[in-house]
N, C-alpha and C positions, 0 to 999 in steps of 0.2 A: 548690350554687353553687361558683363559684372565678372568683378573680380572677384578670384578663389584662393585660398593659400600660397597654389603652386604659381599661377597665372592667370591668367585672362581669356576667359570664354568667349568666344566671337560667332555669331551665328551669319554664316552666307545662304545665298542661295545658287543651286547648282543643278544642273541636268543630269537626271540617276537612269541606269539601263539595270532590266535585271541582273547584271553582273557588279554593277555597281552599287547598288541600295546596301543597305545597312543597320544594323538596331540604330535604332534613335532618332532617324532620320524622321522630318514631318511632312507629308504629301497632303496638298488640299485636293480633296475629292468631292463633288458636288457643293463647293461653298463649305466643307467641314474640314478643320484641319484633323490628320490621322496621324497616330505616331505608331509607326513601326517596333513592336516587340518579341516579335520571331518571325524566321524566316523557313522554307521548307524550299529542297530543292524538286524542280521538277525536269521529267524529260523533254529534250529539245528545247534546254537550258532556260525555262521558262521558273517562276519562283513564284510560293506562293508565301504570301506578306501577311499576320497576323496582326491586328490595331488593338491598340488599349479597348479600346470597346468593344473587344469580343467579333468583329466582323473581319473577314477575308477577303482577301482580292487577289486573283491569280492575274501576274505581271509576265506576260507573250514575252519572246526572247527578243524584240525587237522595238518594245512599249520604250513611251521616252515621255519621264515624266520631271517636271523642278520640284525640289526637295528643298528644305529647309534643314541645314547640319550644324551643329555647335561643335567649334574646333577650340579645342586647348591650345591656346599659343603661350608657348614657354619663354620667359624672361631670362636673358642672357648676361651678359656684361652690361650692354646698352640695355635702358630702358625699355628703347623700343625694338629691339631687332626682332624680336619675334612677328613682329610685324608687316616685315617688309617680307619679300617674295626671295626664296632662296638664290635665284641669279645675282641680285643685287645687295649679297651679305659678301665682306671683306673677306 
């Protein structure tokens, strides 16, 4: 974690579908983490994923992989609300 001006950067881990990936997002591929910095769409909803390191990987419309995302949680009145899970905000 670390704090930014606005808030508090939080990185999870999460299960990405090509409909789901995203810039920024980090997939480890063969023991090497990869960060996602363009995406292309392709047909039969498949996606091809650009990595800082110049390599490609084209993600099948059905591939399911765990990503690594850094979410901005915004600081509210409380401290901590950004925190909690929006069900259990007042």
């Amino acid at each position: 974690m670390r704090n930014t001006a606005s808030g508090l950067a939080v990185a999870s881990h999460i299960e990405i579908t090509s409909s789901t990936v995203r810039r920024g997002d980090v997939i480890q591929i063969g023991g090497r983490l990869c960060r996602v910095v363009n995406l292309v769409q392709l047909p039969g909803g498949a996606k091809q994923l650009l990595f800082e390191s110049g390599e490609l990987l084209t993600m099948h419309s059905r591939s399911r992989f765990t990503a690594l995302r850094m979410r901005l949680m915004q600081r509210g009145g409380d401290q901590f609300r950004g925190l909690s899970s929006s069900r259990h905000r007042r």
